[in-house]
Backbone bond lengths (Angstrom), bond angles and torsions (degrees), N, CA, C in turn:
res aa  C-N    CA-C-N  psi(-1)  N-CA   C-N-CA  omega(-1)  CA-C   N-CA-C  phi
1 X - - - 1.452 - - 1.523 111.26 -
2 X 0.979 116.36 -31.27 1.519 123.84 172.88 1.662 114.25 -72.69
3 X 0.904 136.41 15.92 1.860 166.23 177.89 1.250 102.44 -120.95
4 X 1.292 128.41 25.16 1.581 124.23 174.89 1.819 102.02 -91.89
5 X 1.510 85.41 99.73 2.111 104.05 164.60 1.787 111.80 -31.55
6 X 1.479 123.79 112.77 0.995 101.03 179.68 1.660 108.16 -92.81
7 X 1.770 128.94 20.43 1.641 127.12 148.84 1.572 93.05 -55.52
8 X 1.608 140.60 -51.88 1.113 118.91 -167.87 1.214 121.63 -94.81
9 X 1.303 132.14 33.87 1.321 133.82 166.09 1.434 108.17 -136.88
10 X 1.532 113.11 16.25 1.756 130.23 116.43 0.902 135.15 -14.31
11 X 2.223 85.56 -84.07 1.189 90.70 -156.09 1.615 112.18 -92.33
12 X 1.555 96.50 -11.18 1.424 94.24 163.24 1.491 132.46 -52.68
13 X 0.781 106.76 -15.10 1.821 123.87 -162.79 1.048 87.61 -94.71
14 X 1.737 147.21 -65.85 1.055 157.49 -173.94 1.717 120.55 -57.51
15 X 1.737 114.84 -30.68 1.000 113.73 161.14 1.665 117.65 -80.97
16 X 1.366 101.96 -50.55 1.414 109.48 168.76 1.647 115.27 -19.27
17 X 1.554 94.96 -74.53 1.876 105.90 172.18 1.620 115.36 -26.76
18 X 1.645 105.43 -77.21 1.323 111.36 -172.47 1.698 107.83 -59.51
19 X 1.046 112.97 -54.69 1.767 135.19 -150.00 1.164 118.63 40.51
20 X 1.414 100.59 63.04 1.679 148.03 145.04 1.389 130.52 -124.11
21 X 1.249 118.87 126.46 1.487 123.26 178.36 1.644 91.00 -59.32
22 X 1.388 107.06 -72.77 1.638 114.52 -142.00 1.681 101.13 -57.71
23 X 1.700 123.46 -33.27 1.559 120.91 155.20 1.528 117.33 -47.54
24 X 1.146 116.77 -41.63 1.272 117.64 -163.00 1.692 100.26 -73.13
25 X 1.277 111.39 -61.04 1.571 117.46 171.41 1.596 106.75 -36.35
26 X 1.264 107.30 -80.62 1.609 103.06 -178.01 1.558 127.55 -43.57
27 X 1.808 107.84 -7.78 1.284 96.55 151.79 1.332 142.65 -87.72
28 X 1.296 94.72 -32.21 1.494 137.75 178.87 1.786 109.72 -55.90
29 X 1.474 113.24 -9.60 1.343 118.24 -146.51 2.047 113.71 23.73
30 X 1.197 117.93 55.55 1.148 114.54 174.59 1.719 114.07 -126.08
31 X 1.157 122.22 -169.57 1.554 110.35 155.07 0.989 149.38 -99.31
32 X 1.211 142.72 -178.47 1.856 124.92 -177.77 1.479 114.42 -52.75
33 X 1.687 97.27 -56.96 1.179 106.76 -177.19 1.658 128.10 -49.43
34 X 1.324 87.75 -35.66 1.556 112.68 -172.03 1.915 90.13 -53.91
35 X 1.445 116.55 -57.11 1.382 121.80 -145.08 1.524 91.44 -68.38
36 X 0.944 127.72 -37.78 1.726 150.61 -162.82 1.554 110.39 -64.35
37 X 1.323 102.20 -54.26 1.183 114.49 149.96 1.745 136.25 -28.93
38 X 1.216 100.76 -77.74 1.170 116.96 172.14 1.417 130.02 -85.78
39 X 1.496 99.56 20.31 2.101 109.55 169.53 1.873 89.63 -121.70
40 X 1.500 114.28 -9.38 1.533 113.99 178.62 1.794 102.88 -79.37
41 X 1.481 113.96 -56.89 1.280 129.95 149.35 1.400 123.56 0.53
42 X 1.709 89.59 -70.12 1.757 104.27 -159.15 1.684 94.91 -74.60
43 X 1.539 111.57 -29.07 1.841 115.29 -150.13 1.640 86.15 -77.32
44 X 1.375 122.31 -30.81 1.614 120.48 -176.92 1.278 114.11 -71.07
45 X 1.338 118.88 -38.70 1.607 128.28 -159.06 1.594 103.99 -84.51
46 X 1.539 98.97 -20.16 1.920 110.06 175.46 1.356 109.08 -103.88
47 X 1.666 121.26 -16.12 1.385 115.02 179.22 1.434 114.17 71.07
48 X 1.288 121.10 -2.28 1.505 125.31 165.02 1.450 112.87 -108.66
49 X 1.502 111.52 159.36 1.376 111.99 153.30 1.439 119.42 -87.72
50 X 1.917 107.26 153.13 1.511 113.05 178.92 1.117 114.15 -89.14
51 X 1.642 111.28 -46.04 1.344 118.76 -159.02 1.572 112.67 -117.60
52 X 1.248 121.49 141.80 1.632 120.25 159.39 1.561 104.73 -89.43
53 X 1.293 120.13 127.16 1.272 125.25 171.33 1.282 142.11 -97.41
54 X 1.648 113.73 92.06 1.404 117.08 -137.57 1.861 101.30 -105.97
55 X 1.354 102.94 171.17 1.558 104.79 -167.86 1.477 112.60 -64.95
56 X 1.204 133.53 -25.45 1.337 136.00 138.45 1.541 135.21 -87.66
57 X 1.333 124.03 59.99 1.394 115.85 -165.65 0.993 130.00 123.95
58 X 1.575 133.12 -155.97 0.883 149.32 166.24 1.405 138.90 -122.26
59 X 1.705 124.25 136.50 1.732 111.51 170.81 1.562 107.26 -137.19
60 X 1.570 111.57 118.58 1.424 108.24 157.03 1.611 118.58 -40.05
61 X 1.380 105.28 128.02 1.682 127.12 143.90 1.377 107.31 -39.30
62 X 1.694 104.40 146.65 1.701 118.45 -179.17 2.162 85.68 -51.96
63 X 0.943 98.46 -89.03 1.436 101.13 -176.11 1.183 124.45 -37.70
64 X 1.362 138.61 -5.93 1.827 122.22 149.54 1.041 101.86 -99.27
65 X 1.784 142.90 -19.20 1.213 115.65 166.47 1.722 118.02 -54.74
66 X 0.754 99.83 -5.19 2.070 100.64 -169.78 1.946 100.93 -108.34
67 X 1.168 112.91 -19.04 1.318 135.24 172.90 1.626 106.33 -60.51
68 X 1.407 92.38 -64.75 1.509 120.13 -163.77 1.681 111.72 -67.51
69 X 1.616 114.70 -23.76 1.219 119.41 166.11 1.349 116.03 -87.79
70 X 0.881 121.81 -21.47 1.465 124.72 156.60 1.365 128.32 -55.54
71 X 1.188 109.76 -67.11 1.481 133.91 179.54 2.214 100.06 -51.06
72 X 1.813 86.39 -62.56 1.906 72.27 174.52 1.207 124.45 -71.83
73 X 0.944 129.52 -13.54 1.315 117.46 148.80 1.316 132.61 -53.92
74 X 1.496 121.63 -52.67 1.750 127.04 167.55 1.304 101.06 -42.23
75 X 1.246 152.96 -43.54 1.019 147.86 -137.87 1.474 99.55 -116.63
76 X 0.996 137.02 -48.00 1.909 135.94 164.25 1.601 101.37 -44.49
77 X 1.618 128.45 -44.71 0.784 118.16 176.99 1.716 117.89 -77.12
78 X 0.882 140.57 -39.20 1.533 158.76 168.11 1.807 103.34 -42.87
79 X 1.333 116.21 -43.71 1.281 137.52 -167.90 1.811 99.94 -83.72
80 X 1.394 118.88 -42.59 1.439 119.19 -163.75 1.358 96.38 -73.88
81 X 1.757 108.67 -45.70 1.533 122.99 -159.25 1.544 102.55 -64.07
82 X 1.756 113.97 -24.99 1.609 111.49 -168.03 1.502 99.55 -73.66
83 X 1.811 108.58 -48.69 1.301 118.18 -160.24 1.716 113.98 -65.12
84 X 1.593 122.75 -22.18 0.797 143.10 178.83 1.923 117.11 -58.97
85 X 1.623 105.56 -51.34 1.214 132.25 -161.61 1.529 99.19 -99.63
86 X 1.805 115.49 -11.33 1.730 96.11 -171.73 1.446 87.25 -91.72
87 X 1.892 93.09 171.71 1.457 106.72 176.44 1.499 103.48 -112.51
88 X 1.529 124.91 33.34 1.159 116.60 132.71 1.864 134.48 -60.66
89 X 1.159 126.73 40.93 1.452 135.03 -155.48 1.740 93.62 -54.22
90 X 1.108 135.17 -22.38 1.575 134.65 -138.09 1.424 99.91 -134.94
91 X 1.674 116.07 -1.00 1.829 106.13 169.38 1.484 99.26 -88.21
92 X 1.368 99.52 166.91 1.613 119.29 -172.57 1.335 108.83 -148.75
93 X 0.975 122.95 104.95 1.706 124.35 -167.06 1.792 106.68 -101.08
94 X 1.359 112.73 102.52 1.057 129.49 -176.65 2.185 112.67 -91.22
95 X 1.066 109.26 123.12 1.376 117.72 -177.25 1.794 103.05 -104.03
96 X 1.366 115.00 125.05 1.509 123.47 147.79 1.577 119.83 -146.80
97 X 1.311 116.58 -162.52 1.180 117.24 -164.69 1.759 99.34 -75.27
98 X 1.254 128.38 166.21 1.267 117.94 145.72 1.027 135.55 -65.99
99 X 1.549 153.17 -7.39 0.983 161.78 -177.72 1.666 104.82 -99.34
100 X 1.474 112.15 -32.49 1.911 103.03 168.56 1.463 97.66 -82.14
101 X 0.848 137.86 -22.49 1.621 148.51 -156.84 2.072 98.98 -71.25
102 X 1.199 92.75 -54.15 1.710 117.82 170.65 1.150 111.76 -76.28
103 X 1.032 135.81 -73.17 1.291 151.69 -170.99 1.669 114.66 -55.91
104 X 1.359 113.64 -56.87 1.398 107.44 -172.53 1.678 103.69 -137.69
105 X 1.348 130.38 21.22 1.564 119.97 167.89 1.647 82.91 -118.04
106 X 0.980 145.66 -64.08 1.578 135.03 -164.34 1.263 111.68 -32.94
107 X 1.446 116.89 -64.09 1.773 118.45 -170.91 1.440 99.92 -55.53
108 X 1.094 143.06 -1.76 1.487 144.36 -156.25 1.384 127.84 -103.07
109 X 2.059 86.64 -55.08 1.153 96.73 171.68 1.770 156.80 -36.40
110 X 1.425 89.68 -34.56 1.610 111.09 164.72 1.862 104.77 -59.57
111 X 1.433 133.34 -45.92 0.931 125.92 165.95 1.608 133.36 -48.32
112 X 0.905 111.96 -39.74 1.638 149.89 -156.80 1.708 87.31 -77.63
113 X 1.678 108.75 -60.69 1.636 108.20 -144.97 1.910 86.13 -69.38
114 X 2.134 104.45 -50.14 1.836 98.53 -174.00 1.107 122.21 -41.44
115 X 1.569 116.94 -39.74 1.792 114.44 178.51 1.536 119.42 -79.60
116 X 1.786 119.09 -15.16 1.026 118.27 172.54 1.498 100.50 -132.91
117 X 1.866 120.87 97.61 1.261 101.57 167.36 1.659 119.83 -93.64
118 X 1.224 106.60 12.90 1.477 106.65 177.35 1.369 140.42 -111.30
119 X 1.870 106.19 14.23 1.025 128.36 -148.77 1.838 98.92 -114.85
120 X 1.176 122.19 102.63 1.450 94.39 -167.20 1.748 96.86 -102.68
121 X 1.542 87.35 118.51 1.625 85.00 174.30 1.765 132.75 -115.44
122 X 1.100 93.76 152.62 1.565 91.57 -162.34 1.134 119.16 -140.50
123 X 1.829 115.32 133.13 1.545 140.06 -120.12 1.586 107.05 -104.84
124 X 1.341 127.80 95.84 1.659 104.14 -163.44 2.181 70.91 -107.17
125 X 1.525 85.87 152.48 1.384 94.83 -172.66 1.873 103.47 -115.12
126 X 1.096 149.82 132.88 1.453 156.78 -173.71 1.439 129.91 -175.49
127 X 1.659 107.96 132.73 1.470 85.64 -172.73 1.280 131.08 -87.73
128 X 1.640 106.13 16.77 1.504 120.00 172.39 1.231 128.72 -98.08
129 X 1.662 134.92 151.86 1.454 104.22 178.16 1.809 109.17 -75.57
130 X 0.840 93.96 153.48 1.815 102.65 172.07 1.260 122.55 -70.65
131 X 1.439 81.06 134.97 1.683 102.54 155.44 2.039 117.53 -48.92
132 X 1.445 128.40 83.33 1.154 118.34 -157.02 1.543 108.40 -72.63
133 X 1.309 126.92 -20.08 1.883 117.62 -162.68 1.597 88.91 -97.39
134 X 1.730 108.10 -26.80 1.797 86.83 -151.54 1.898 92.76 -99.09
135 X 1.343 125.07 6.08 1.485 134.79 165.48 1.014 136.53 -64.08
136 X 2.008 86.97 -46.85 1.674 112.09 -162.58 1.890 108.38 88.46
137 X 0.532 120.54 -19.31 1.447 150.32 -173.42 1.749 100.12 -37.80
138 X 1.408 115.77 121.71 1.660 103.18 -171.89 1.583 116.62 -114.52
139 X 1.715 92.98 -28.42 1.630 107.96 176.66 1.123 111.75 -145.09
140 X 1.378 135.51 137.51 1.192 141.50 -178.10 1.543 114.55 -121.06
141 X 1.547 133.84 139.34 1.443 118.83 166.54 1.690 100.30 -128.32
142 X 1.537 92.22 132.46 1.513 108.43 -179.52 1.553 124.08 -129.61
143 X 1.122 112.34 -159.89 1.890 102.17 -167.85 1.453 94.89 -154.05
144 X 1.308 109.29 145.52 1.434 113.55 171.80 1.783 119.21 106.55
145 X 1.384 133.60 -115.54 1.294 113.79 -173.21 1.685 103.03 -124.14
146 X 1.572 130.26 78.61 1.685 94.20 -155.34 1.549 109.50 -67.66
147 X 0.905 81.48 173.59 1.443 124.40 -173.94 2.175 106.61 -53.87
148 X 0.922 106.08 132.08 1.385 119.38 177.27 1.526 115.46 -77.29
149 X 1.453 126.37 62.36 1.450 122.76 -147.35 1.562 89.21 -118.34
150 X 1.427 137.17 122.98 1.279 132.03 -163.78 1.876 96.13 -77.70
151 X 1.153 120.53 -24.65 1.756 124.55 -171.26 1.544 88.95 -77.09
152 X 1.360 139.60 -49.10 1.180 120.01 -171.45 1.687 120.05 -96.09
153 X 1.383 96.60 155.07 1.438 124.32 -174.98 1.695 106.46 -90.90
154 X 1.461 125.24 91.03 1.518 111.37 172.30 1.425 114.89 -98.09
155 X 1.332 117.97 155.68 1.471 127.84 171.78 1.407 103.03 -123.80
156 X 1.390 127.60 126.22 1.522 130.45 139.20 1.159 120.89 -66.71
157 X 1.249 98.78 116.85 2.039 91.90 175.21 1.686 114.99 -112.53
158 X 1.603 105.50 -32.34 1.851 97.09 177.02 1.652 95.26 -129.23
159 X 1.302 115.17 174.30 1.429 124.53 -177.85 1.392 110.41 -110.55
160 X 0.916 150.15 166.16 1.966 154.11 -101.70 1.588 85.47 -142.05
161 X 1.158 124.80 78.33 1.765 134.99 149.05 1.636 109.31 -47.30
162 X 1.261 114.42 126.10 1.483 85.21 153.41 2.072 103.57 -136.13
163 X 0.713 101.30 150.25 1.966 118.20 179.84 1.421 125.86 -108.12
164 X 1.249 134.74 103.00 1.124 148.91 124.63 1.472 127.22 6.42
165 X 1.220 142.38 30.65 1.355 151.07 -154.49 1.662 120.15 -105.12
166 X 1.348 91.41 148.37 1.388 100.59 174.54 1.401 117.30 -155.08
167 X 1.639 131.38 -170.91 1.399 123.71 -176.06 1.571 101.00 -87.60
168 X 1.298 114.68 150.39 1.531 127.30 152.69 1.689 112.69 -25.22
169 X 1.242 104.46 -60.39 1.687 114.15 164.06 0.964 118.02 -34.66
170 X 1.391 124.24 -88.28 1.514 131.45 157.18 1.297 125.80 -8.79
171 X 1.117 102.38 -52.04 1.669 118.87 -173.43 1.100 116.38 -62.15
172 X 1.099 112.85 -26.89 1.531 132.62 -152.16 1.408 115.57 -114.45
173 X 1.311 106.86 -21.11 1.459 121.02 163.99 1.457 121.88 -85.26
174 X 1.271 94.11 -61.20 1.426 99.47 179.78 2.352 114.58 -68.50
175 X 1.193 98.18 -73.16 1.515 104.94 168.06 1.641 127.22 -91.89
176 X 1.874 86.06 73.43 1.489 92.98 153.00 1.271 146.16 -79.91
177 X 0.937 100.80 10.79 2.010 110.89 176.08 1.400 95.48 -115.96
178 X 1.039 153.77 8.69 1.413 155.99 130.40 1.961 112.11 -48.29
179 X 1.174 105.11 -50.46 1.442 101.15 -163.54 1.542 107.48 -94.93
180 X 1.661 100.12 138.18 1.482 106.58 174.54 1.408 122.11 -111.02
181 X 1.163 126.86 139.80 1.476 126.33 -173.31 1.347 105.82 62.96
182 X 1.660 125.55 29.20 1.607 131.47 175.32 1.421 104.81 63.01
183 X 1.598 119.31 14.80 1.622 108.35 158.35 1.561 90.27 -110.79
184 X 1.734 94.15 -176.79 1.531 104.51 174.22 1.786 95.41 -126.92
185 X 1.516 115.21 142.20 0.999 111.02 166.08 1.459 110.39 -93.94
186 X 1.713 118.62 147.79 1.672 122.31 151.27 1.488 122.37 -13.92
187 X 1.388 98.93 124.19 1.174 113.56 159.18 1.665 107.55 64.08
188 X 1.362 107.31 32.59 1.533 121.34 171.84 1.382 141.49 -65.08
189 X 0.988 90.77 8.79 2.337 108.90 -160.45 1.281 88.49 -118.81
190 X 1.304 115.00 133.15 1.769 117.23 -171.88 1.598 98.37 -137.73
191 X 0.993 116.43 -20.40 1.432 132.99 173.70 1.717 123.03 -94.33
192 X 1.461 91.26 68.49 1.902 86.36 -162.48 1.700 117.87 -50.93
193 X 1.306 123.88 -8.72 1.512 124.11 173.46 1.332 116.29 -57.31
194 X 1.506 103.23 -34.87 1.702 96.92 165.02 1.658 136.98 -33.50
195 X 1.515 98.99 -55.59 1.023 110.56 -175.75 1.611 123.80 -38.15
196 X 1.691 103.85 -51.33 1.420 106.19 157.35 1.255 145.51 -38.37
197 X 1.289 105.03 -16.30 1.376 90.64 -160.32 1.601 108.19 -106.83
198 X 2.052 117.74 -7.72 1.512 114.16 147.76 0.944 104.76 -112.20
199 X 1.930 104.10 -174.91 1.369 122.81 -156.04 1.495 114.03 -76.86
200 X 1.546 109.91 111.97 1.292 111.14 173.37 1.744 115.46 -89.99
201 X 1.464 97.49 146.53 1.757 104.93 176.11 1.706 109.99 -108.34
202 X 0.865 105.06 153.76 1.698 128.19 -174.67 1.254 122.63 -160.45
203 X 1.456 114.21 169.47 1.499 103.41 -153.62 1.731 86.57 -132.59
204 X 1.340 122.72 -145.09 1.260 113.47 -157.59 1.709 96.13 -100.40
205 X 1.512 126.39 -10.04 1.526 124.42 172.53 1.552 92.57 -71.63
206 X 1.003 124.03 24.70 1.483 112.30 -178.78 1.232 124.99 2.12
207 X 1.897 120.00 57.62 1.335 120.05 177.39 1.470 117.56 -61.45
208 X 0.875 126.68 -32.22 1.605 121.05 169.67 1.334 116.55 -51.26
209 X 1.147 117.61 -50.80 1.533 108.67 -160.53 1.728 97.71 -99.70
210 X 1.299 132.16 6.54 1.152 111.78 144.66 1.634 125.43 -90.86
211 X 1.481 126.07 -28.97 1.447 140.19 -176.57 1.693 85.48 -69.94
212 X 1.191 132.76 -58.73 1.716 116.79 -164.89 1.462 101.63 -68.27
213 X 1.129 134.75 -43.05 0.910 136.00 162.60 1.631 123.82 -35.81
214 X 1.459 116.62 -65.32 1.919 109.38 172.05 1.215 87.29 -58.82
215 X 1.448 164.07 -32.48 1.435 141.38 -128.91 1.255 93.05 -108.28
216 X 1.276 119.29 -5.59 1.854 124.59 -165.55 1.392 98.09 41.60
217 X 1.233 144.24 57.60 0.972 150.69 123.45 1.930 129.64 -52.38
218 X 1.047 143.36 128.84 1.493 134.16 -164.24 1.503 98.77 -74.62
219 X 1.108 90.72 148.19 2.024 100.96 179.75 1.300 89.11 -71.18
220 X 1.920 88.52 161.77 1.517 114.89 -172.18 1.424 106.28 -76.80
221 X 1.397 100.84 161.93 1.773 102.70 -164.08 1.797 88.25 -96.30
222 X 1.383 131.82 -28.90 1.425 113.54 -178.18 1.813 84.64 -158.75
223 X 2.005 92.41 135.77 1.426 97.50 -171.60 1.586 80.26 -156.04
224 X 1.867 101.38 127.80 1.347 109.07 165.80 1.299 112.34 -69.67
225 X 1.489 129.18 166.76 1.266 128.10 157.32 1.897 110.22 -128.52
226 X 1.040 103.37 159.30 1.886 118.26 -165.87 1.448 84.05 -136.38
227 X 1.708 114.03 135.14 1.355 115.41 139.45 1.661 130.50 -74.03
228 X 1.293 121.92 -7.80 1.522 141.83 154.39 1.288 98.43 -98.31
229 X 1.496 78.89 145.20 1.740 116.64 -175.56 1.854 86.98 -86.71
230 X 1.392 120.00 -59.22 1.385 113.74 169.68 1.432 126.02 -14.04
231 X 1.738 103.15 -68.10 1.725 118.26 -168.73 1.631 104.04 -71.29
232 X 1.298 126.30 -32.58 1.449 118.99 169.84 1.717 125.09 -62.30
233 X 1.528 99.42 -39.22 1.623 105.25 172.54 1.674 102.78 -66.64
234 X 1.074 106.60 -66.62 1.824 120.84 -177.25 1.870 90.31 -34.46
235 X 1.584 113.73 -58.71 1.714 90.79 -178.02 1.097 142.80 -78.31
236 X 1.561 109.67 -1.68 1.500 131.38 175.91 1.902 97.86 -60.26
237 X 1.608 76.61 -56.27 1.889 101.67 -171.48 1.912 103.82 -28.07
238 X 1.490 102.51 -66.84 1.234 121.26 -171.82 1.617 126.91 -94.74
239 X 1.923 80.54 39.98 1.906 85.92 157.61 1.816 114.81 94.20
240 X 1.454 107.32 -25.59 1.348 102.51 -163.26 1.667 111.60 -96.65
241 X 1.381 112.28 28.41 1.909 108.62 163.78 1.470 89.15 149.35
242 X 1.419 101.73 -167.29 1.404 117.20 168.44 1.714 120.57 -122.73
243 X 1.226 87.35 131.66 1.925 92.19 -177.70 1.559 109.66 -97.31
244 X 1.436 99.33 151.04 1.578 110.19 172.49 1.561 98.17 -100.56
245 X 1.129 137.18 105.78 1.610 144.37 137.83 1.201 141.58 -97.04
246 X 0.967 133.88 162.71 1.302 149.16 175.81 1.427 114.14 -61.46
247 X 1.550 121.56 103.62 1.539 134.86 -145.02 1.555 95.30 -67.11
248 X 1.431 134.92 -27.59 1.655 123.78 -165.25 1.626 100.98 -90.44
249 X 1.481 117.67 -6.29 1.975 121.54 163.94 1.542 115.67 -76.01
250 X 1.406 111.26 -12.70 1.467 116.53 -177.89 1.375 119.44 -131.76
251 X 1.305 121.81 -8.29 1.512 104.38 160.21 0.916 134.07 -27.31
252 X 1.300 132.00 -61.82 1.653 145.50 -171.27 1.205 103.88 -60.62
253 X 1.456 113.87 -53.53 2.031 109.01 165.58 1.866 109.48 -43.96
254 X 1.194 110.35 -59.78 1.527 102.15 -170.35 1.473 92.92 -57.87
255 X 1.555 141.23 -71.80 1.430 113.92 -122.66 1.757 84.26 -78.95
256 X 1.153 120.24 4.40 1.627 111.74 -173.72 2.123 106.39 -78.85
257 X 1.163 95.57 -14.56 1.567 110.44 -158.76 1.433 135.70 94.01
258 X 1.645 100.40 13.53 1.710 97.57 -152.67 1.610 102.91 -115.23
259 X 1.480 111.79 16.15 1.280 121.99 161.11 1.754 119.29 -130.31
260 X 1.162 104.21 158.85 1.700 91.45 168.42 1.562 87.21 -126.32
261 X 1.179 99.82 155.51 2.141 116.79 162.01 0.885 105.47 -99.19
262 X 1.635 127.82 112.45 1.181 129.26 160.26 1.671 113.60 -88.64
263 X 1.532 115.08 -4.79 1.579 77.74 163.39 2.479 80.06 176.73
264 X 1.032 100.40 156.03 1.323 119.11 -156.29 1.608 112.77 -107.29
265 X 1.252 132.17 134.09 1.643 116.27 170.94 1.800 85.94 -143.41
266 X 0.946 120.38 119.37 1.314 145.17 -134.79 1.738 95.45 -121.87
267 X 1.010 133.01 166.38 1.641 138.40 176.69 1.028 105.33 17.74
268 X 1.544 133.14 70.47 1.704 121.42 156.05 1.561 103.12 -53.43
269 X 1.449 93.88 161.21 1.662 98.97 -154.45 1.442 89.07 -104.78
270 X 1.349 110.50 142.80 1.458 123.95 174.47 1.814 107.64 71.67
271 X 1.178 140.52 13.22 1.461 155.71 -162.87 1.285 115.94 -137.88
272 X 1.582 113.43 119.61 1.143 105.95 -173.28 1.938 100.22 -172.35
273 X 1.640 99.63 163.39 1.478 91.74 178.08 1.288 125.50 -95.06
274 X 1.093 148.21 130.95 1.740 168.51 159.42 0.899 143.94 -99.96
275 X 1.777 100.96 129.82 1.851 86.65 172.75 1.268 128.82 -99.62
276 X 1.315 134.86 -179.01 1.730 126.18 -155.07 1.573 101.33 -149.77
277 X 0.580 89.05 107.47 1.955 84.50 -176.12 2.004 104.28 -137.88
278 X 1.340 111.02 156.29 1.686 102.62 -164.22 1.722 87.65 -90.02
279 X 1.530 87.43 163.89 1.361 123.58 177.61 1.545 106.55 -55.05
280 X 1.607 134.05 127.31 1.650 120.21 -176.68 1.624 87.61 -115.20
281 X 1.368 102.22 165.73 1.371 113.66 -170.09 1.880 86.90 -119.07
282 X 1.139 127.12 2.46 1.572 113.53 -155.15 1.828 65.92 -171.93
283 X 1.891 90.43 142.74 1.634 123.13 155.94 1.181 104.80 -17.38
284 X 1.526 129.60 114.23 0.986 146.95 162.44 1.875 107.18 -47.06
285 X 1.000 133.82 145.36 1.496 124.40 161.84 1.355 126.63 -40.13
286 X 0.854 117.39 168.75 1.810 120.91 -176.96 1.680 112.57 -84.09
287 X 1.530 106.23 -38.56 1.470 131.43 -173.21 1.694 112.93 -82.73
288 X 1.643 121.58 -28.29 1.350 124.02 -178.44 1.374 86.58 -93.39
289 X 1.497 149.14 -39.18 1.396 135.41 -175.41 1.191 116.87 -56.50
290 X 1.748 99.84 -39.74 1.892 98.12 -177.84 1.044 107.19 -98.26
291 X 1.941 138.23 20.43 1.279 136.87 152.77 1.771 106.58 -73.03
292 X 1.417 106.08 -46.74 1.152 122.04 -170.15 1.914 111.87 -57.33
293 X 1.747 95.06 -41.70 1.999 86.84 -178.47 1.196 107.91 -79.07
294 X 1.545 132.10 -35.36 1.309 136.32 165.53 1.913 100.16 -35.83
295 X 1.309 135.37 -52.14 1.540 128.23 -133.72 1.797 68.57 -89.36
296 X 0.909 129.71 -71.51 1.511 147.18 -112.24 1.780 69.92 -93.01
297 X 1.374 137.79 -53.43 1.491 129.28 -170.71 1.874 105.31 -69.01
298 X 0.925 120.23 -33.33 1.247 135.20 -162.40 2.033 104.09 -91.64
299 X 1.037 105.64 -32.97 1.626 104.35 -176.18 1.762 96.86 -99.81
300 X 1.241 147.81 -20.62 1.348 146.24 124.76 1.244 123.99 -33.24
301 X 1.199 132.83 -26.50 1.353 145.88 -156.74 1.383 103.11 -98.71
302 X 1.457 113.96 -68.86 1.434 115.50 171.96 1.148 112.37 -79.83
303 X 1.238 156.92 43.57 1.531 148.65 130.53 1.886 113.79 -89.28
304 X 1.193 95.01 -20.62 1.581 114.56 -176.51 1.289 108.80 -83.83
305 X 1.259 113.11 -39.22 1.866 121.21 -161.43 1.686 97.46 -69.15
């Protein structure tokens, strides 16, 4: 027992968190199997079981829940003691979804590095908020309601747009009595029944089928679905329906020309974007403060433009 691998008291920690393999893998950049493996491993080398394995998921045993507080703890501490002693003083490890990560920190970045060339920052991408001590994790930006966590510090900075979009193509095929002078102006569809009647795309917030839904509108007769928010915009992009997204993932498509808005639902109520960063007991760094006015100046900036 004293030969206990600490790769598997990782990934235990990491499944533990989620209590999901396939989360845990996708953090892990490894595979299911891989993770399965090595919580089968750990359950032999301890002679106990971790997990009950239920038809949705996962639940720690009385005995790895008491394991598991242990263990995250060794590792918050292991993690503070590294971050403490490296002479990275000036990285800043920023967490968001992958699809803002693509969508709206990439085009940016070139801005970001001229005003900060000394800041080396680095992009962990997830669609959960993080685990902040056992990550390393310094700033996070997320969407929706956060979380009531007394260690973290949240800020709302914009409110939950969402847009109706599709390609110029599209547009143009399908709603021709919409466009004047062979363009279409914003927010042109006044008759939301339309929408039904081609192929709409959506991603796994399944905004469509809840917005037609309050509108008592009839569900769509054929609607792709994407587990990325990415691959649904990208197919709007290229002709194949119209997506409902989140208006600060597609700016850069509209002012580029490569979307049209056919139609707008503006302040979802109670929804909105934020940042999350933990509670400091002592001066925040010099380098996460000026990550922080950059995010909070920069995600204001483009919803406005």
């Amino acid at each position: 027992m004293s030969n206990i691998n600490l790769k598997s008291l990782r990934v235990f920690s990491v499944v533990a968190r989620h209590l999901n393999f396939r989360l845990a893998a996708e953090e892990l950049h490894v595979t299911r199997g891989a993770v399965a493996q090595q919580i089968r491993q750990l359950e032999d080398d301890l002679g106990i079981k971790l997990f009950n394995r239920l038809p949705r998921g996962l639940s720690l045993t009385t005995k790895a829940e008491e394991y598991y507080a242990v263990i995250r703890q060794a590792f918050e501490m292991i993690d503070k003691a590294t971050r403490s002693i490296s002479t990275t003083a000036n990285r800043v490890v920023v967490t968001m979804t992958p699809t803002m990560a693509a969508k709206w920190l990439l085009p940016r970045l070139n801005d970001f590095e001229e005003q900060y060339p000394n800041i080396d920052l680095q992009i962990v991408t997830s669609d959960n908020l993080t685990d902040f001590d056992s990550e390393g994790v310094d700033v996070a930006i997320r969407y929706g309601n956060p979380d009531s966590e007394k260690s973290l510090v949240t800020e709302h900075l914009i409110n939950l747009s969402l847009l109706a979009v599709c390609s110029p193509a599209y547009a143009k095929k399908h709603y021709a009595e919409y466009a004047v002078d062979d363009t279409f102006s914003n927010y042109c569809v006044k008759n939301l029944e339309t929408f039904f009647i081609h192929r709409l795309v959506q991603d796994n917030h399944r905004y469509w089928d809840s917005w037609l839904q309050s509108m008592k509108v009839p569900k769509a007769e054929r609607v792709l679905v994407f587990n990325q928010t990415s691959l649904a915009i990208d197919a709007a992009m290229n002709g194949q329906g119209i997506t409902m997204v989140e208006k600060i993932l597609v700016m850069d498509h509209l002012k580029r020309g490569e979307r049209v808005t056919m139609w707008e639902h503006s302040n979802v109520e109670n929804q909105g974007y934020y940042l999350a960063y933990e509670q400091q007991e002592k001066p925040m760094h010099a380098s996460v403060v000026a990550v922080l006015e950059w995010l909070r100046s920069s995600l204001i900036k483009s919803i406005e433009a």
